[in-house]
N, C-alpha and C positions, 0 to 999 in steps of 0.2 A: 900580138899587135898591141902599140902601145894605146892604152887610154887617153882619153882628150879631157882635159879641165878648162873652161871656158868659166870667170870668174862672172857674176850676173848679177851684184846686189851685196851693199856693204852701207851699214848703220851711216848715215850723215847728222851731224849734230848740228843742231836749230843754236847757233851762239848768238843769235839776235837778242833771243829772250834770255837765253843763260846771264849776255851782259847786263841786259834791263833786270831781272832780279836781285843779282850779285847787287847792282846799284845801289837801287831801291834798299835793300835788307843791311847796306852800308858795309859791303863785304868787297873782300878784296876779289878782282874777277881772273876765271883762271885763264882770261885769255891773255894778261898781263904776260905768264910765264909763254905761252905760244908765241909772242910778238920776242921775247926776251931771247928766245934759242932759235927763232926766225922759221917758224913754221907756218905756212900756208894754211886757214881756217878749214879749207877746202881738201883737207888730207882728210884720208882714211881714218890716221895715226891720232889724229889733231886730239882728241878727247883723252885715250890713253895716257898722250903725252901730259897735257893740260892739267892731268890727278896725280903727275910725278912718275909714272910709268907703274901706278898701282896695278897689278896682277885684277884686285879686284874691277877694277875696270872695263876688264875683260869682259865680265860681268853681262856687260851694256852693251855692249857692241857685237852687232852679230856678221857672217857672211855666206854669201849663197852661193854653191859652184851648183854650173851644168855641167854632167859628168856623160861620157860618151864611154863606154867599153862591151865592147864583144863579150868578156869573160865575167860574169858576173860579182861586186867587188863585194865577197863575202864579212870582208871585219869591218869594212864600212860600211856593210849596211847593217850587220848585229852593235854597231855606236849607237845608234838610236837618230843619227842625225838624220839620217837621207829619208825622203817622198819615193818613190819610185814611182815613173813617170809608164815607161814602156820602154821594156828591156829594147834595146841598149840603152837608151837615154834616161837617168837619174836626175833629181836636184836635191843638192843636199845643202839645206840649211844650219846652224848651229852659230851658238857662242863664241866671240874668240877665243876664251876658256876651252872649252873644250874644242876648238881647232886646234888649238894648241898641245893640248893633252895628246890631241889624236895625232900629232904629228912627229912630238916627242916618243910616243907610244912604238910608231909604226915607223920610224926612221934610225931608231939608235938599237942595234943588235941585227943578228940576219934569220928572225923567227919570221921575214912574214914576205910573203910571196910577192914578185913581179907587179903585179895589179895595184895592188895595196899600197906599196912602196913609191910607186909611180904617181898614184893620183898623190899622196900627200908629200911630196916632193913638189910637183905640181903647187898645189894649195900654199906651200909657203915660200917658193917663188913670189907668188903671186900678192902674198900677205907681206913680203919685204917690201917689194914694188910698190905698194900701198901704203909704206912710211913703218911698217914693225919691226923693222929688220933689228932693232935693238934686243928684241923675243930670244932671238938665235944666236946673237953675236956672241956667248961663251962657245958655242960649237963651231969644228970646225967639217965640212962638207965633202968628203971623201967619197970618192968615184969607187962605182962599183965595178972592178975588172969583167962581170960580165954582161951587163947591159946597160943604159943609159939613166942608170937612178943611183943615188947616193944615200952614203949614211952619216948621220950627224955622231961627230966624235968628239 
């Protein structure tokens, strides 16, 4: 059965004050470049994009999936990231750093099982959809002949 990822919580950046500081400190502000490449304040991405697509970025920005699986997802929850809620229902918090990590980890090679593959296939779906999709764009997404999850090649 396939796992369910229901994304529930992703970092919003306060640019109210960001602009009032940047102001005040006589600094250039980094929503200049957001307005420049016509990005919406109001994206996920918006911050990331804002520091130039620094990695370190990542850093800062966190997101929460509620995760639904029958089969308990054993290499995500030895990441360190997930709460577990009551089997079947997970939430698993973390960095986008390390969603990231965890998805380049568990998507490129065929070491890691059905479950595994599925939820972070899932998660960066969901993390493109949210304006990251520049994370991925050297991969390309190849269908797994035997079931509905892909690998990043």
């Amino acid at each position: 059965m396939r796992p369910e990822v229901y994304p529930i919580g992703i970092t919003q950046i306060d640019w109210v004050t960001i602009s009032k500081v940047f102001k005040e400190q006589q600094m250039k502000n980094p929503v200049s470049r957001l307005d420049d490449i016509g990005i919406d304040l109001k994206s996920p991405a918006s911050f990331w994009l804002a520091m130039g697509e620094d990695y370190t970025a990542l850093l800062h920005t966190h997101a929460i999936f509620l995760i639904v699986s029958a089969v308990e997802p054993v290499d995500i929850l030895e990441s360190g990231l997930i709460v577990k809620i009551k089997k079947p229902v997970y939430i698993v918090s973390g960095k986008l750093k390390d969603w990231y990590d965890h998805i380049m980890t568990y998507s490129v090679g065929d070491n890691y099982n059905y479950v595994t593959r599925s939820i972070v296939n899932q998660c960066q779906v969901v993390l493109e959809q949210a304006g990251f999709q520049k994370l991925f764009e050297d991969f390309f997404k190849q269908q797994d002949p035997d079931n509905d999850t892909f690998y990043l090649v």
